[in-house]
PyMOL Python script that loads the backbone (N, CA, C, O; Angstrom):
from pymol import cmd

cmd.read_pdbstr("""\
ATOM      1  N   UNK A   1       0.848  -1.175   0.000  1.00  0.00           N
ATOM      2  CA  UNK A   1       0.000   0.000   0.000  1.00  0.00           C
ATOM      3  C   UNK A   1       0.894   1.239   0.000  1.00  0.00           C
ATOM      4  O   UNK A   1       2.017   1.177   0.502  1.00  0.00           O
ATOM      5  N   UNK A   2       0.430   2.353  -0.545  1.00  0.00           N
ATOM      6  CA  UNK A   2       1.079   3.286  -0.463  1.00  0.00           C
ATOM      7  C   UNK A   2      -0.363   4.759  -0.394  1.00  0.00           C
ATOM      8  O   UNK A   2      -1.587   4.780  -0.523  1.00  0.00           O
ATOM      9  N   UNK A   3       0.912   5.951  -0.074  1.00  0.00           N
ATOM     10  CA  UNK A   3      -0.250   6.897   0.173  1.00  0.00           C
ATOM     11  C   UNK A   3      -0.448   7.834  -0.792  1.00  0.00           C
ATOM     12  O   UNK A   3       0.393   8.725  -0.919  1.00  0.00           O
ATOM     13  N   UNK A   4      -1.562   7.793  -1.610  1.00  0.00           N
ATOM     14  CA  UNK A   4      -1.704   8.939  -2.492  1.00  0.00           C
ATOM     15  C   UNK A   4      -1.039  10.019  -2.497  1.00  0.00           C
ATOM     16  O   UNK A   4      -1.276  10.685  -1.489  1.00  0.00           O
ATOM     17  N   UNK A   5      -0.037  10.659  -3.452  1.00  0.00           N
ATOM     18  CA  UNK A   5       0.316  12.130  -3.693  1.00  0.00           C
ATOM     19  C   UNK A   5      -0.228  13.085  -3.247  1.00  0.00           C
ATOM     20  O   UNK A   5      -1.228  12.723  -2.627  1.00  0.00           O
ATOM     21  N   UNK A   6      -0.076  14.281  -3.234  1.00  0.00           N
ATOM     22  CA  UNK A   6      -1.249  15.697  -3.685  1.00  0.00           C
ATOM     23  C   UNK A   6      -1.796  15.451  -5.045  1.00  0.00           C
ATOM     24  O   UNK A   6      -2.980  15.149  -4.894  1.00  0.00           O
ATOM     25  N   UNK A   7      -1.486  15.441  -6.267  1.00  0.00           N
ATOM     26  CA  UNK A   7      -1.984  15.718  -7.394  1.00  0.00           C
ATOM     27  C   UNK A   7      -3.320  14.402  -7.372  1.00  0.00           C
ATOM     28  O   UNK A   7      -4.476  14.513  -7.782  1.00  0.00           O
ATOM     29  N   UNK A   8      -2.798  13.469  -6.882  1.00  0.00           N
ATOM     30  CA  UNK A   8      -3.648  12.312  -6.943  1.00  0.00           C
ATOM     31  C   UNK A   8      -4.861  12.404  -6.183  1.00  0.00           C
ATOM     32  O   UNK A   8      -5.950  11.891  -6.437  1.00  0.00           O
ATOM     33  N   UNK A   9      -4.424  13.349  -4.921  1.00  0.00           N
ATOM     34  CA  UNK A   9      -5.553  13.360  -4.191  1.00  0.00           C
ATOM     35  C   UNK A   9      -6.408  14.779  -4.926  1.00  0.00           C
ATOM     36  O   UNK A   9      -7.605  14.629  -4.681  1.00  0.00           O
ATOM     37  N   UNK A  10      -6.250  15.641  -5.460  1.00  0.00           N
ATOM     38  CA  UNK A  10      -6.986  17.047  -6.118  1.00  0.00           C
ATOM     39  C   UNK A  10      -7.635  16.195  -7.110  1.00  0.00           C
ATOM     40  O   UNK A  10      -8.829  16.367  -7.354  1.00  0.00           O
ATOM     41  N   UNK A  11      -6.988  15.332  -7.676  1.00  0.00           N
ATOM     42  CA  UNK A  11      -7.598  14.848  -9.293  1.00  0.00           C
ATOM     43  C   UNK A  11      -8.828  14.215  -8.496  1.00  0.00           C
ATOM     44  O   UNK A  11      -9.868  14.859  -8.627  1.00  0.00           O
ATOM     45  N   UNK A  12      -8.901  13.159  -7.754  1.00  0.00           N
ATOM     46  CA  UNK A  12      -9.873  12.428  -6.748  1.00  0.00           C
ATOM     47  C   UNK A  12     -10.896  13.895  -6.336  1.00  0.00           C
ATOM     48  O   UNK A  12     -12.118  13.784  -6.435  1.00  0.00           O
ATOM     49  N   UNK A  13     -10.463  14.825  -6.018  1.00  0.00           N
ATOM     50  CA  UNK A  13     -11.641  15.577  -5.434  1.00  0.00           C
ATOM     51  C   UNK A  13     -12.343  15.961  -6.206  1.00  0.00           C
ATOM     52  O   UNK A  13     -13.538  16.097  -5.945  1.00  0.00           O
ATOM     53  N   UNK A  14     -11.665  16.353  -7.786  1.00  0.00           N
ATOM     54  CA  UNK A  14     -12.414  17.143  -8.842  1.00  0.00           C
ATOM     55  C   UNK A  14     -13.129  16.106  -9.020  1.00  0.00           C
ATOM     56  O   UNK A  14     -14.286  16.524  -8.989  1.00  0.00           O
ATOM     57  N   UNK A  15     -13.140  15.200  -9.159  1.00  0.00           N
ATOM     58  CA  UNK A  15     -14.164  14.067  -9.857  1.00  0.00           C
ATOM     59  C   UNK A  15     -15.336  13.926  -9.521  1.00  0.00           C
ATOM     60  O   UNK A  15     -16.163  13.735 -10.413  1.00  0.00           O
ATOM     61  N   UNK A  16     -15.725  13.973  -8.247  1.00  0.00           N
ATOM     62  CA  UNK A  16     -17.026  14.333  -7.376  1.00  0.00           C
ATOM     63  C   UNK A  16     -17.193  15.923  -7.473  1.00  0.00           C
ATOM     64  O   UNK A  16     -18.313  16.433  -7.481  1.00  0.00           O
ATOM     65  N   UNK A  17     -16.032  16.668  -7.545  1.00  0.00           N
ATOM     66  CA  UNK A  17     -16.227  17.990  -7.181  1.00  0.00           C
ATOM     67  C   UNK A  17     -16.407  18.298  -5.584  1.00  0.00           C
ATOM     68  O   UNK A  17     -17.432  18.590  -4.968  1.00  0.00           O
ATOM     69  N   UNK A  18     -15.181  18.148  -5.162  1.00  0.00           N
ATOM     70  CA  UNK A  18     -15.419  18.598  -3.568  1.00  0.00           C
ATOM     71  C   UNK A  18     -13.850  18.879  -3.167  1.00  0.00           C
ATOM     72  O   UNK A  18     -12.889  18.326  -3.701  1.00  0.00           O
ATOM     73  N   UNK A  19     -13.798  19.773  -2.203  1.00  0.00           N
ATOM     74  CA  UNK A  19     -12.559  20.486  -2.278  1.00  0.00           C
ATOM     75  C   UNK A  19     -11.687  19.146  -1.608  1.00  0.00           C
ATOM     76  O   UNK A  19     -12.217  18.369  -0.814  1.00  0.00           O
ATOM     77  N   UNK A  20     -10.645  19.053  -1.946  1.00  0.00           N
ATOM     78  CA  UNK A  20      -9.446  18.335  -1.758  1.00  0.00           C
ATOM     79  C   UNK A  20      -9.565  18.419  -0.460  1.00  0.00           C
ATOM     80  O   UNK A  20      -9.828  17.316   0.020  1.00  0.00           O
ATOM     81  N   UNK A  21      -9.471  19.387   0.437  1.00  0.00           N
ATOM     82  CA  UNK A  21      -9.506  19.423   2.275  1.00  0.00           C
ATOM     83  C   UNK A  21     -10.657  18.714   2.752  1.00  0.00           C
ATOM     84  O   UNK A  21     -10.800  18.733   3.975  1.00  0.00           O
ATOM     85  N   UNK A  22     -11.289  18.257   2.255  1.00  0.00           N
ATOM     86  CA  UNK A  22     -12.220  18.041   2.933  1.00  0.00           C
ATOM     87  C   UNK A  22     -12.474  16.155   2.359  1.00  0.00           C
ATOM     88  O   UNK A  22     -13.478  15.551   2.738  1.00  0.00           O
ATOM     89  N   UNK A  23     -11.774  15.700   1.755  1.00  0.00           N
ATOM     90  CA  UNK A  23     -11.579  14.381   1.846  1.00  0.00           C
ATOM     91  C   UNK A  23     -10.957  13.841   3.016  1.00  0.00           C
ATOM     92  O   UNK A  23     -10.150  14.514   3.657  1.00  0.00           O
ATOM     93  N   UNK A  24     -11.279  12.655   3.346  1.00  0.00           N
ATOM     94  CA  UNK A  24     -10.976  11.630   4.758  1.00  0.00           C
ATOM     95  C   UNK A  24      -9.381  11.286   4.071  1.00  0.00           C
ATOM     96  O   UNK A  24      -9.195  10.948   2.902  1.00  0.00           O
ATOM     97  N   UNK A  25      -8.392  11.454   5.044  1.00  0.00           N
ATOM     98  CA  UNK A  25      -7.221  10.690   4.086  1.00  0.00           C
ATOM     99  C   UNK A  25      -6.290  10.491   5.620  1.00  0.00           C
ATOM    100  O   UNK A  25      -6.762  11.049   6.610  1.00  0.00           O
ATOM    101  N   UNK A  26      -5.348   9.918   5.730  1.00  0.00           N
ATOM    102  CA  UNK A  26      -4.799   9.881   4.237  1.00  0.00           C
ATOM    103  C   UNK A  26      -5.585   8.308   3.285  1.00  0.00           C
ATOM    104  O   UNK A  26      -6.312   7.335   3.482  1.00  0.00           O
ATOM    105  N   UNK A  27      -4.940   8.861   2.423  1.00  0.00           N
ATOM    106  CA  UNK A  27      -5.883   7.745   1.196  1.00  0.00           C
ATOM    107  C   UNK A  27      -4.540   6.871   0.597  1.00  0.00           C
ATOM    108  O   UNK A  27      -3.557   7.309   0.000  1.00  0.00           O
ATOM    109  N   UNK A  28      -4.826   5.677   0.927  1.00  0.00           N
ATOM    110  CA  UNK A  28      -3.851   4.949   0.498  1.00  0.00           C
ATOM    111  C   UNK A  28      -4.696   3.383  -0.434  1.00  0.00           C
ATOM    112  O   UNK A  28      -5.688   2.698  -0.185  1.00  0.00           O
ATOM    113  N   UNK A  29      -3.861   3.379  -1.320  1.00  0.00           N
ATOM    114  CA  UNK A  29      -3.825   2.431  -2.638  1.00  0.00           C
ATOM    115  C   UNK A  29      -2.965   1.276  -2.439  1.00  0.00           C
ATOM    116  O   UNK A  29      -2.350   0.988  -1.412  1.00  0.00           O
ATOM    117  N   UNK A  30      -2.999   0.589  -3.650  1.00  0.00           N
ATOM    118  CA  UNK A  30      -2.285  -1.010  -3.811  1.00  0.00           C
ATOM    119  C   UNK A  30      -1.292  -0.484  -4.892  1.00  0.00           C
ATOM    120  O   UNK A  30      -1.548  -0.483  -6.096  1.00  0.00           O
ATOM    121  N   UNK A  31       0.027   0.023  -4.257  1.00  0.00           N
ATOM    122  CA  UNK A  31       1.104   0.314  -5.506  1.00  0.00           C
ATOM    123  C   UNK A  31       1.442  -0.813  -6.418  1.00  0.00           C
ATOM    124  O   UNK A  31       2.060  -1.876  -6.364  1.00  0.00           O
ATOM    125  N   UNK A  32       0.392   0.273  -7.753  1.00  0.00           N
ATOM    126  CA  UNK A  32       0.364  -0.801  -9.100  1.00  0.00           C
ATOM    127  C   UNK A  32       0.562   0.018  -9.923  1.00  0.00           C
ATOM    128  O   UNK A  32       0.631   1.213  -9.634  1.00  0.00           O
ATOM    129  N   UNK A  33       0.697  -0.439 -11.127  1.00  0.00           N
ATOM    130  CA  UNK A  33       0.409   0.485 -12.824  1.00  0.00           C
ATOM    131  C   UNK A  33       0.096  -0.532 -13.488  1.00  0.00           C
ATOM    132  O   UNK A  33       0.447  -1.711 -13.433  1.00  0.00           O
ATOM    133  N   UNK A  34      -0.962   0.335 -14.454  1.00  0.00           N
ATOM    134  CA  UNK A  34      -1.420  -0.317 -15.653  1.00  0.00           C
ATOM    135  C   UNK A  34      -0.505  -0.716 -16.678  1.00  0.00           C
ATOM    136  O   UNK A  34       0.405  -0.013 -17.118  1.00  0.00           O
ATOM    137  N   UNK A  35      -0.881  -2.238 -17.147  1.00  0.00           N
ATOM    138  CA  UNK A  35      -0.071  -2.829 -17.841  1.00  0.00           C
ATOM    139  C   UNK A  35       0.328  -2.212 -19.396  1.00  0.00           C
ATOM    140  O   UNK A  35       1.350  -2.095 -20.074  1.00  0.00           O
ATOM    141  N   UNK A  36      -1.088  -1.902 -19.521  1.00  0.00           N
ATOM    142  CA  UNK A  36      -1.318  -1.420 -20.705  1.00  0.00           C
ATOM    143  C   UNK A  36      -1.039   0.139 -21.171  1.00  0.00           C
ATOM    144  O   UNK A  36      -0.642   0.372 -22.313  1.00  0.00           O
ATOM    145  N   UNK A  37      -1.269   1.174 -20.228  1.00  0.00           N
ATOM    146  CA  UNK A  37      -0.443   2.822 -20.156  1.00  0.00           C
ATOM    147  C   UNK A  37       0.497   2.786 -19.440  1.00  0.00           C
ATOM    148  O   UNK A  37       1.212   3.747 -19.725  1.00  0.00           O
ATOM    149  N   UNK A  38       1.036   2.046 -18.426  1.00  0.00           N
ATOM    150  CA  UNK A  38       1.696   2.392 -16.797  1.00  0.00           C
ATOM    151  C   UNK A  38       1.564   3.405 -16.506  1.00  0.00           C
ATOM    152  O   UNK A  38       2.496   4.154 -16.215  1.00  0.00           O
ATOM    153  N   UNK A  39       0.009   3.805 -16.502  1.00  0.00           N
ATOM    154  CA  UNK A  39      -0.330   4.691 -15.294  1.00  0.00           C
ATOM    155  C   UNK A  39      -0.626   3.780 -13.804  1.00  0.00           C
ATOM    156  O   UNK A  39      -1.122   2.689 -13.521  1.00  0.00           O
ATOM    157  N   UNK A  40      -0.085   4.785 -13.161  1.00  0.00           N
ATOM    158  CA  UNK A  40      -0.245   4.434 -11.623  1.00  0.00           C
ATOM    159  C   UNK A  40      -1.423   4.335 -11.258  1.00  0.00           C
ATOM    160  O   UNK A  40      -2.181   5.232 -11.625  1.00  0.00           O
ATOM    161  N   UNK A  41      -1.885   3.397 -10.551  1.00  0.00           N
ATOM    162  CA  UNK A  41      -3.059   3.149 -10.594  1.00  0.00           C
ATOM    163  C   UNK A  41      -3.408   3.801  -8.764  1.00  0.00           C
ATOM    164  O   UNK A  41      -2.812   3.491  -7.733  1.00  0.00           O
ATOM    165  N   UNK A  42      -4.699   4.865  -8.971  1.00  0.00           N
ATOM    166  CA  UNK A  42      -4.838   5.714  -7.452  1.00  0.00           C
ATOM    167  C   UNK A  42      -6.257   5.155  -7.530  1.00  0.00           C
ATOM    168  O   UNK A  42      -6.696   4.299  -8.299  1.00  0.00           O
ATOM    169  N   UNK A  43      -7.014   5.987  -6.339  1.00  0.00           N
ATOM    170  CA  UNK A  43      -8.316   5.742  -6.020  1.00  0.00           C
ATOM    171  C   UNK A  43      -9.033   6.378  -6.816  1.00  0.00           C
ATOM    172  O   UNK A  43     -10.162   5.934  -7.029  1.00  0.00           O
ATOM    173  N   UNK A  44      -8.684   7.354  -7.354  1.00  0.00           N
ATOM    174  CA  UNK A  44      -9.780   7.831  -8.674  1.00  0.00           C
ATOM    175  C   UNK A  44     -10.226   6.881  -9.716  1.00  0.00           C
ATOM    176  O   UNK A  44     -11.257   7.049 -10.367  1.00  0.00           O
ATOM    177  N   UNK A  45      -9.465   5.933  -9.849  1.00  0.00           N
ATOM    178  CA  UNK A  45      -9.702   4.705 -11.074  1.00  0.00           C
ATOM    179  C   UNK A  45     -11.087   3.859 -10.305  1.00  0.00           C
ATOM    180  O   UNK A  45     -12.163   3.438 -10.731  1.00  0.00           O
ATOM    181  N   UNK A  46     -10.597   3.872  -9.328  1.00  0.00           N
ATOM    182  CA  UNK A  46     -11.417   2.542  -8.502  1.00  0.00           C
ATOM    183  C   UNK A  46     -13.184   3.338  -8.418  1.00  0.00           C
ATOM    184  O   UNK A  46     -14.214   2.679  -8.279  1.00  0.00           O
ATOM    185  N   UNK A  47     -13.137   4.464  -8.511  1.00  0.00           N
ATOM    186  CA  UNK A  47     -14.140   5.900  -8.206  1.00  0.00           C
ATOM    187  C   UNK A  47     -14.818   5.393  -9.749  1.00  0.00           C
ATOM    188  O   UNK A  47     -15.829   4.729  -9.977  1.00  0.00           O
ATOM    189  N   UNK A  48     -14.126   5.812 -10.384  1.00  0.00           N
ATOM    190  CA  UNK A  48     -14.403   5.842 -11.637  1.00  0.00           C
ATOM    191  C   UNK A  48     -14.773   4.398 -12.176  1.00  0.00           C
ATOM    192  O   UNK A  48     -15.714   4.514 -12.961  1.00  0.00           O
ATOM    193  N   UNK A  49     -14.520   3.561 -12.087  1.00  0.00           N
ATOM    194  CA  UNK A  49     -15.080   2.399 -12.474  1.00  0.00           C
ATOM    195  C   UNK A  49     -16.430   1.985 -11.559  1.00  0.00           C
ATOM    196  O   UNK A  49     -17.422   1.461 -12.066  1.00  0.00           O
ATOM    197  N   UNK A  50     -16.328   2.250 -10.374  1.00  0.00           N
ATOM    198  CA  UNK A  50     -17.730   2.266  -9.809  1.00  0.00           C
ATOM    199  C   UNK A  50     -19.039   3.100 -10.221  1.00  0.00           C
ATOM    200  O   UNK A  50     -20.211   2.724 -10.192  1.00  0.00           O
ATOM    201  N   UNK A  51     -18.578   4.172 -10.561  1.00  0.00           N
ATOM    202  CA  UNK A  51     -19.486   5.012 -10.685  1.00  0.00           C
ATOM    203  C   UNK A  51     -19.573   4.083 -12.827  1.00  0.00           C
ATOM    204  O   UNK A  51     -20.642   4.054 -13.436  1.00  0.00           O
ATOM    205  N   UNK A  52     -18.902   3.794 -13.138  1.00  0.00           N
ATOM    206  CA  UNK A  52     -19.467   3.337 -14.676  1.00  0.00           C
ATOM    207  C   UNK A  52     -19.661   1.951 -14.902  1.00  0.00           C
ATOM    208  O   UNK A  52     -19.501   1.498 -16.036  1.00  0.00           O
ATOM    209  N   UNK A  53     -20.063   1.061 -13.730  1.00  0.00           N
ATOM    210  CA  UNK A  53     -20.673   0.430 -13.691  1.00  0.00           C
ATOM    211  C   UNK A  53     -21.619   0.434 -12.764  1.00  0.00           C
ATOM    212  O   UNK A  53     -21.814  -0.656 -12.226  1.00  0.00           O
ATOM    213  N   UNK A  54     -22.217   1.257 -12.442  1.00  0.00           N
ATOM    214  CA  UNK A  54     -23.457   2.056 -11.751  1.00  0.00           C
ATOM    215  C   UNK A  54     -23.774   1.189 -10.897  1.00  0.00           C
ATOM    216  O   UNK A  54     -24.780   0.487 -10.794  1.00  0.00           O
ATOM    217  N   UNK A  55     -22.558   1.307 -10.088  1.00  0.00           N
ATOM    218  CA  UNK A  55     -22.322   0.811  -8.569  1.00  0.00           C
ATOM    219  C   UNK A  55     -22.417   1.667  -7.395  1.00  0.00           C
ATOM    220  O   UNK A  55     -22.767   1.404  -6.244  1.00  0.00           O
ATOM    221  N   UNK A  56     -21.855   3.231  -8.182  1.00  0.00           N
ATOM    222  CA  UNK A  56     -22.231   4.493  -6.983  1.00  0.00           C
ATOM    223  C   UNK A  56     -22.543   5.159  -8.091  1.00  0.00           C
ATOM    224  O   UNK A  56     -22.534   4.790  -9.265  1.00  0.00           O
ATOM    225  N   UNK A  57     -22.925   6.562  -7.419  1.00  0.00           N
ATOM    226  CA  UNK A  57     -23.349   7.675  -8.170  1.00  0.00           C
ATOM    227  C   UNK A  57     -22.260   8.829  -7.714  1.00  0.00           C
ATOM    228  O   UNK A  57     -21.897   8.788  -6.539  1.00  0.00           O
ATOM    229  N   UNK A  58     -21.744   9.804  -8.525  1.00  0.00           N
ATOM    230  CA  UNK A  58     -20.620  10.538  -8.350  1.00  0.00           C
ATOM    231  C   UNK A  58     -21.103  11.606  -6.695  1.00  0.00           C
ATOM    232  O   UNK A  58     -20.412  12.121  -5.816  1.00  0.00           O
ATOM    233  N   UNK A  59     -22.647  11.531  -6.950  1.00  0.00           N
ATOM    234  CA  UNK A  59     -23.130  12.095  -5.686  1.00  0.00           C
ATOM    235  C   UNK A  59     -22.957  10.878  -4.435  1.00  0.00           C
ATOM    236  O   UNK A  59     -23.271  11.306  -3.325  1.00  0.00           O
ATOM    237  N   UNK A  60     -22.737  10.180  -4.453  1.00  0.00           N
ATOM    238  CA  UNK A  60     -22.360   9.060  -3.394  1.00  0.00           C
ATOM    239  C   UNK A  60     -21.352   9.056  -2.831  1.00  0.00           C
ATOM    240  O   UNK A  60     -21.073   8.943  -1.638  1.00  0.00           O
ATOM    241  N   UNK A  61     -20.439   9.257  -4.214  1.00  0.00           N
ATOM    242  CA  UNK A  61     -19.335   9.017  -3.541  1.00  0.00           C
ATOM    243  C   UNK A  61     -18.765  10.380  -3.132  1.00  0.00           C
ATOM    244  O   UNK A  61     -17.932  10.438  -2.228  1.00  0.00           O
ATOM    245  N   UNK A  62     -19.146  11.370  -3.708  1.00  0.00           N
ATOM    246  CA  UNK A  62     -19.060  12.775  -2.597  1.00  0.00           C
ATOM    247  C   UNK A  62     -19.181  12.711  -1.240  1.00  0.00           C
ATOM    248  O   UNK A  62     -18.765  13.474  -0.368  1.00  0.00           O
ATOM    249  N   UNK A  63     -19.838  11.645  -1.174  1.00  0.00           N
ATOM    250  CA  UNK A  63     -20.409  11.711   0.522  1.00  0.00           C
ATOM    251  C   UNK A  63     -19.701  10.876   1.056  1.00  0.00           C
ATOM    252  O   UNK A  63     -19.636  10.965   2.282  1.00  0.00           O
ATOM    253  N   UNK A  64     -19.164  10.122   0.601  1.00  0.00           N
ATOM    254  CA  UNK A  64     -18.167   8.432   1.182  1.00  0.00           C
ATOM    255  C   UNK A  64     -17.146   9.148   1.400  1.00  0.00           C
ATOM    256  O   UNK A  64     -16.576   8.933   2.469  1.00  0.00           O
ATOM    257  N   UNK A  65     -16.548  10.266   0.450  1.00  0.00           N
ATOM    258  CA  UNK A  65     -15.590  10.522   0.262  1.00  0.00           C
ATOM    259  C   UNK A  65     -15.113  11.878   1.577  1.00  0.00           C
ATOM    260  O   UNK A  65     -13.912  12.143   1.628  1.00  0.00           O
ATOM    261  N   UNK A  66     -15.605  12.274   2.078  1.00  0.00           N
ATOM    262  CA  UNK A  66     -16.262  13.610   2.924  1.00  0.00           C
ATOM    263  C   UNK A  66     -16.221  13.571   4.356  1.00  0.00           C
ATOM    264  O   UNK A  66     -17.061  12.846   4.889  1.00  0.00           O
ATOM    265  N   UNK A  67     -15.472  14.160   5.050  1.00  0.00           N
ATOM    266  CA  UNK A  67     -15.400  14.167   6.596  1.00  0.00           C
ATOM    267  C   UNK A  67     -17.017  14.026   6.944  1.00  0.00           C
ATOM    268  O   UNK A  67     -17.041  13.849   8.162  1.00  0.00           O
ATOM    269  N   UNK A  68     -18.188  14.023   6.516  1.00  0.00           N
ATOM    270  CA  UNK A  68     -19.545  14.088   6.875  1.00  0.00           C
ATOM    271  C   UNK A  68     -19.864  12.606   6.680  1.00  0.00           C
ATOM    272  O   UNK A  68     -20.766  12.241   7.433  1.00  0.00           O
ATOM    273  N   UNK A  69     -19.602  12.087   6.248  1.00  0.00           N
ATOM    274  CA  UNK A  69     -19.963  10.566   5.718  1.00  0.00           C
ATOM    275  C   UNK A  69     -19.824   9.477   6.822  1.00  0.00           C
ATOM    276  O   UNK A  69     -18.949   9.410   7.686  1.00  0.00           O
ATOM    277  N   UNK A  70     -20.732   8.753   6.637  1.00  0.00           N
ATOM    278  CA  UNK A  70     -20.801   7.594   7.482  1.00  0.00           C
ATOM    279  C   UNK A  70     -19.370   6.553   7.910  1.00  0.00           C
ATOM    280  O   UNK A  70     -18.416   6.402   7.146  1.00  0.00           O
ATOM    281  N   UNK A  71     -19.447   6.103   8.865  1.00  0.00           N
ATOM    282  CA  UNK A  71     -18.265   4.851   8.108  1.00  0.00           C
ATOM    283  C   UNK A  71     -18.596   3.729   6.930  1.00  0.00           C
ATOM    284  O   UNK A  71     -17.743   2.923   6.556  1.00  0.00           O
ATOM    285  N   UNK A  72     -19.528   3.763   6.558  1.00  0.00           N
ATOM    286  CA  UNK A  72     -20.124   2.809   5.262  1.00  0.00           C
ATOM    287  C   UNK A  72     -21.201   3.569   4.397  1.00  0.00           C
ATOM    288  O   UNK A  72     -21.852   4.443   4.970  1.00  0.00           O
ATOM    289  N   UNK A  73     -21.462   3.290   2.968  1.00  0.00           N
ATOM    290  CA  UNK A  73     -21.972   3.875   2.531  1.00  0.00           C
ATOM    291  C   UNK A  73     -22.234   2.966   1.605  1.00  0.00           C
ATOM    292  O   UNK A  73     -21.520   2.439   0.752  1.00  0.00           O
ATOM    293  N   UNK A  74     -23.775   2.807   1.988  1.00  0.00           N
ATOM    294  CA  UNK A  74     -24.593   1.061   0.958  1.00  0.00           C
ATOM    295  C   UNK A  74     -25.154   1.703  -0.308  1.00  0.00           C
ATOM    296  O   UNK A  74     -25.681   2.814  -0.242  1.00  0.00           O
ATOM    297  N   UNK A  75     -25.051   1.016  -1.492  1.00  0.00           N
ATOM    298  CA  UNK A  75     -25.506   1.596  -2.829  1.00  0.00           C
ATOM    299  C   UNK A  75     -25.460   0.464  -3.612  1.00  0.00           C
ATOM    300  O   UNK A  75     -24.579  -0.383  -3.461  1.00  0.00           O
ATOM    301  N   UNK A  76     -26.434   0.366  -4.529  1.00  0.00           N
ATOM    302  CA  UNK A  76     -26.698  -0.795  -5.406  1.00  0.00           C
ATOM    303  C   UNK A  76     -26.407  -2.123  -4.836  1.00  0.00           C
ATOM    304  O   UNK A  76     -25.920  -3.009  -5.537  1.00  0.00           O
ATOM    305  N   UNK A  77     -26.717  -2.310  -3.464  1.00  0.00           N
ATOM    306  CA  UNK A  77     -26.088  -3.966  -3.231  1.00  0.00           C
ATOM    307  C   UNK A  77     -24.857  -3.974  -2.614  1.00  0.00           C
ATOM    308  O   UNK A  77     -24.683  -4.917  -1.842  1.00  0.00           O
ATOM    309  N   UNK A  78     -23.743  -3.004  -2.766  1.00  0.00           N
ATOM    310  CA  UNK A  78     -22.969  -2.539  -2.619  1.00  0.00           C
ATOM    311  C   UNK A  78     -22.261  -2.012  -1.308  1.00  0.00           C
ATOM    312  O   UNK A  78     -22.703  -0.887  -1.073  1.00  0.00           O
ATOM    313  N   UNK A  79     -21.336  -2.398  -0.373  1.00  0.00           N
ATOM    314  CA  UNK A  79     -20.983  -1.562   0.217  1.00  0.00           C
ATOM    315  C   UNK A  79     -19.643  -0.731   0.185  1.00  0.00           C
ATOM    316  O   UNK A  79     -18.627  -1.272  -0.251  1.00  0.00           O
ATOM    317  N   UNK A  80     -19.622   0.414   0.583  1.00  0.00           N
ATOM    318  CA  UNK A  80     -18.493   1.194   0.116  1.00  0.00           C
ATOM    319  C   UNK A  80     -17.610   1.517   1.321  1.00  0.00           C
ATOM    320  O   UNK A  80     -17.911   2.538   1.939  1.00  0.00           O
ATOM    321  N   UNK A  81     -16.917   1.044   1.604  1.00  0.00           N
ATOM    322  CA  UNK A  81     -16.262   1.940   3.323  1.00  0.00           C
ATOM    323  C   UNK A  81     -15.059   2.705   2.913  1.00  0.00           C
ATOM    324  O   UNK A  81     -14.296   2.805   1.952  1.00  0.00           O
ATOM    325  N   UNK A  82     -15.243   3.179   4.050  1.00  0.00           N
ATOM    326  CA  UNK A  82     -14.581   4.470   4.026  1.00  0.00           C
ATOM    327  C   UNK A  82     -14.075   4.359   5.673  1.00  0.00           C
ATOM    328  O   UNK A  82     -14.492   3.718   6.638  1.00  0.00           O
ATOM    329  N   UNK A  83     -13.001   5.292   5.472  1.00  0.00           N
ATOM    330  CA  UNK A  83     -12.334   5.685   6.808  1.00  0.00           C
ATOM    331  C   UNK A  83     -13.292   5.886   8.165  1.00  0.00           C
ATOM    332  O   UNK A  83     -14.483   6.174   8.051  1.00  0.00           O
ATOM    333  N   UNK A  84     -12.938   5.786   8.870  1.00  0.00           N
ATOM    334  CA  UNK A  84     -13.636   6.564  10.330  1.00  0.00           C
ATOM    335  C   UNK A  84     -13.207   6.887  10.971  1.00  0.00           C
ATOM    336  O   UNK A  84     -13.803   7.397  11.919  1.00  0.00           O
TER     337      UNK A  84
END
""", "prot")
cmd.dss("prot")
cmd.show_as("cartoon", "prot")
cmd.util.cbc("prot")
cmd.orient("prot")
């Protein structure tokens, strides 16, 4: 595991749209890269594939993502955790 950057963590906030300070972190990943770009693979990917297989909604995960948020956050069948 490793801990998300800054840039990694701003790119993660724009995606929901919620200010970078106000994400739960630190936010740490499974240090990988894609085989196929070797991009580094962060939590925005994992965001992003949930939300496009309409597993969350970008408004969901605003809230998972958010010092206000539960420690779990159930959606489609789904549970999402998050820090506490």
């Amino acid at each position: 595991m490793r801990v998300m950057d800054e840039a990694e963590v701003q790119e993660l906030a724009e995606y929901p749209n919620v200010p970078a300070a106000e994400l739960r972190g630190p936010l740490k990943v499974y240090d990988a890269q894609c085989p196929a770009c070797a991009r580094r693979i962060a939590f925005l990917d994992f965001a992003k594939t949930a939300v496009g297989l309409g597993r969350h909604s970008k408004e969901g995960l605003r809230g998972a993502e958010t010092a206000d948020a539960p420690s779990a956050v159930r959606s489609a069948g789904t549970t999402f955790h998050v820090r506490g």
